[in-house]
C-alpha positions, 0 to 999 in steps of 0.5 A: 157664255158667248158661244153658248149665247150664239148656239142657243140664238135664232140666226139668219140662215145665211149669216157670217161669224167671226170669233176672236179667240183670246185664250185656250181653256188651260186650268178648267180642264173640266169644265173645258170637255163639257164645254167641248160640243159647243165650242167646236160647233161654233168654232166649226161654223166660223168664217174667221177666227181672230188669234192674237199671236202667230205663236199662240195659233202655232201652239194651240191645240184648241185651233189645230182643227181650225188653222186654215180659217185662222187670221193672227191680228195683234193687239194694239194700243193707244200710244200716249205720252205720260201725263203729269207727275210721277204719283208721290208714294211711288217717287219716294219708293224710288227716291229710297231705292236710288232710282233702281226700281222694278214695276210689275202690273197684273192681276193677282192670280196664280198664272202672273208669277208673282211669287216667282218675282217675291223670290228673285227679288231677295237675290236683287238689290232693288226695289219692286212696285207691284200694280194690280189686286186679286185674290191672293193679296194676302199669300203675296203679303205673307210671302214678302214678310216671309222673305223680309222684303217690306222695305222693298216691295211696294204693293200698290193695288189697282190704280187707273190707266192714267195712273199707269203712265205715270208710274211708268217713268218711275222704274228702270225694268218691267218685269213680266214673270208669267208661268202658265199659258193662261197669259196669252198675250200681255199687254202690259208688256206693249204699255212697257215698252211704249214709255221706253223700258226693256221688258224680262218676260218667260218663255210660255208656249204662247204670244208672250215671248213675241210680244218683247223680243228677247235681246231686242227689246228685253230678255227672257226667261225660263218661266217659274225659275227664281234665280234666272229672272234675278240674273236677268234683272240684275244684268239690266239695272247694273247695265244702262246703256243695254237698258237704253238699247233695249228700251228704245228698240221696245219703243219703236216695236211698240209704235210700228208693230202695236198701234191701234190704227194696224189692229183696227185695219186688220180687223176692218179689213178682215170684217169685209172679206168675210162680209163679201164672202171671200177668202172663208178659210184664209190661212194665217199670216 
């Protein structure tokens, strides 16, 4: 809608234009070749285009015309402290469990994989707290009853940010199962790991398997496979020092790579080159 909005807007002659692009049009097929024209006039008379991860850029086909003029800024997030207790339904689902919890967070769609994760979990002796609601609530119900997961899968619903913080602490891993390039970045993954948790991500063909660095700050895994997201899940709870490590490591990525102040300078700083005309087709860096 933005870009259509853009083309059919009267415009200085002598005007910049930069475009963030968040995703490339992966399951719309067809409504992504109607849409085709539009797209590439405005991406063509863009000054500078925003992409998230160097990985996405690399394997977008929606920007091989346009890499020259393409910037990579990551996302950032504000880094926040988690305030007050741990909400009550969740510390008795972990109190249940022993402490040994999995948290997952996203809506629920069919790119986030969470069937994928209701399959691993009856090879996982843990518990799963799923964060997050979308249309296929009731196939994921049907599933967990299916599999007789009741007693260990809790689904949560949407909860607010300063919800999040708080059930953060509460799980030992987060779990990112991701199947389709529709998740370009994730950044959930950042809030993970800025309280601490190592991150089981898959390996898309986008920004998600550099934003939690596999054997640095989690593991990743092939995505849409059941049983090497269980190992992978397995292997942290059994192991804390690994979880330590990796946990940590994730904290320090998220303070020194995510923050919001590198994201804002980032742009800033690409706003006023592109402001003074300067550098119109940088490369990405």
């Amino acid at each position: 809608m933005a870009t259509l909005a853009y083309s059919l807007a009267k415009r200085p002659v002598d005007h910049r234009l930069i475009v963030t692009h968040h995703s490339d049009v992966v399951r719309q097929i067809w409504l992504r070749r109607a849409f085709q024209p539009v797209f590439a006039g405005v991406m063509r008379r863009a000054d500078a285009i925003v992409v998230t991860s160097k990985r996405y850029l690399e394997t977008s086909l929606e920007l091989k015309p346009y890499r020259e003029k393409c910037v990579v800024i990551p996302y950032g997030i504000p880094l926040t402290e988690p305030g007050g207790p741990v909400p009550s339904v969740v510390d008795e689902f972990s109190s249940r469990h022993r402490g040994r919890v999995i948290l997952t967070i996203g809506r629920l769609v069919y790119y986030k994989g969470f069937e994928v994760i209701l399959e691993a979990m009856a090879q996982v002796n843990a518990g799963l707290v799923i964060v997050g609601s979308g249309p296929l609530e009731r196939s994921l119900r049907r599933r967990i009853q299916n599999l007789a997961l009741g007693e260990r899968v809790l689904l949560l619903g949407d909860v607010s940010n300063d919800q999040i913080t708080r059930i953060l602490p509460a799980a030992q891993v987060f779990a990112f199962p991701s199947i389709a390039r529709s998740e370009a970045f994730g950044i959930v993954q950042l809030e993970a790991m800025a309280a601490g948790l190592p991150v089981v991500n898959t390996h898309l063909d986008s920004g998600v398997p550099e934003v939690s660095l596999h054997g640095v700050t989690g593991l990743t895994v092939p995505p849409g496979d059941p049983v090497a997201l269980a190992g992978a899940l397995s292997s942290l709870l059994e192991d804390a020092p690994l979880r330590a490590r990796l946990g940590a490591a994730g904290k320090t990525r998220a303070r020194t790579q995510f923050a919001v102040e590198p994201m804002v300078k980032g742009i800033q700083a690409l706003y006023r080159s592109v402001g003074q005309g300067k550098d119109r087709t940088r490369r990405a860096s």
